[in-house]
N, C-alpha and C positions, 0 to 999 in steps of 0.2 A: 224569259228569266226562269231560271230551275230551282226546283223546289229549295234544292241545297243555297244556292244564292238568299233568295228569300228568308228561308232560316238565319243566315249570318248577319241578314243587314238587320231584322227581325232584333238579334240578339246583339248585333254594335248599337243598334239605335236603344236599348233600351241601357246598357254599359252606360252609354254617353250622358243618356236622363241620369241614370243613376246618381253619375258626378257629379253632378248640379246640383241634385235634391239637400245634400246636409247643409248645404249654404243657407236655402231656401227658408228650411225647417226651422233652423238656428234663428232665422230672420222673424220667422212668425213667433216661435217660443219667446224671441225678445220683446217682440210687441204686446203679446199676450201679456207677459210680465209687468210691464208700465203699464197698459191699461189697468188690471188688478189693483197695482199698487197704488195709482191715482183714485182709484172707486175706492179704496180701501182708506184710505188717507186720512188722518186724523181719529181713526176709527179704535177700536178696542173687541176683539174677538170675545164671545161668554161662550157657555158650553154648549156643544151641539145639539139640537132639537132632534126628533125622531118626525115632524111632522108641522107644515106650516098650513095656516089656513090658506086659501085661492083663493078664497071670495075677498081676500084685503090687499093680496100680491099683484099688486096694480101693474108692475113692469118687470122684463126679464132680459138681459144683457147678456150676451154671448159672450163669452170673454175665450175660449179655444174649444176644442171638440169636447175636453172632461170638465169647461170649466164655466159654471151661471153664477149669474146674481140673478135672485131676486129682490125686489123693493118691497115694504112695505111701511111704510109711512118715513120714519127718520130712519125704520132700521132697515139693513141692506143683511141678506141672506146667502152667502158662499154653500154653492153645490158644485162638489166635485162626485162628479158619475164615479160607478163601479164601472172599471173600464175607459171605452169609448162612445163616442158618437159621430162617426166618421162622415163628415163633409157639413157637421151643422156648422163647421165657422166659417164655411167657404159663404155664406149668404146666399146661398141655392136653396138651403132645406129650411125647416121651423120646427119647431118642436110644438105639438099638439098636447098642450098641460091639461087641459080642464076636459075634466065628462061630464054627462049628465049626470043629477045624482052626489055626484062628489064633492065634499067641500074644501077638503085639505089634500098637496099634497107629501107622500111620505119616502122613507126612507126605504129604498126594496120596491117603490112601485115603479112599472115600466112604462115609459110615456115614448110614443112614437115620432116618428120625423117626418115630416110632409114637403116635398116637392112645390115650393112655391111655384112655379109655371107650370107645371101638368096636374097637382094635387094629388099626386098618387103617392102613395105611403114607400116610406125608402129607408127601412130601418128602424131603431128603437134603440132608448136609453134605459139603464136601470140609474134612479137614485140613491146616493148615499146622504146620511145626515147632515143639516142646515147647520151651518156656523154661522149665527146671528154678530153684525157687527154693529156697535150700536157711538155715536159719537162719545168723546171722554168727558 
């Protein structure tokens, strides 16, 4: 096979993923959406925090690559990252919250993403501020 062949299948096979992907995409963004909306459920947004504590944020839910909760007693905590976090909602990677030293975290800090089966670091998030949702 010549290089030129190679190139073409190369560049049909990637055409072809292409087509598929907005289906795809569309399909997780709708899941994303119902999961949010059900954690959110019954809830009432207050105004954004710059900073939550860790030592009380018992649990953290994936909800898409820009999008966490965290828990903290009755109240549930909306973080949408600046940007992305590319591949943390595939259930491959983890986001590494807590350091030593630190009690809270905040708005602007960058927390990393770990490779659940090799542990090798694979990237980083930055946060934006906590929209605390709290029952009505």
């Amino acid at each position: 096979m010549g290089i030129k062949t190679s190139i073409l299948l190369l560049v049909g096979g990637t055409l072809i993923a292409s087509c598929s992907t907005p289906a795809a995409q569309d399909a997780r963004r709708d899941r994303a959406a119902q999961e949010l909306a059900s954690a959110l459920a019954g809830r009432t947004a207050g105004e954004p925090v710059n900073c939550v504590p860790n030592f009380r944020v018992d649990q953290m839910q994936v909800i898409d690559d820009e999008t966490l909760l965290f828990r903290d007693g009755s109240t549930i905590y909306l973080q949408k990252t600046k940007g992305s976090c590319p591949g943390l909602a595939s259930g491959a990677n983890t986001l590494v919250t807590r350091s030593f030293g630190i009690n809270q975290l905040c708005n602007g800090d960058i927390q990393r993403m770990v490779n659940l089966s090799s542990g090798i670091g694979g990237g980083s998030c930055v946060f934006g501020p906590f929209v605390p949702y709290t029952k009505r």
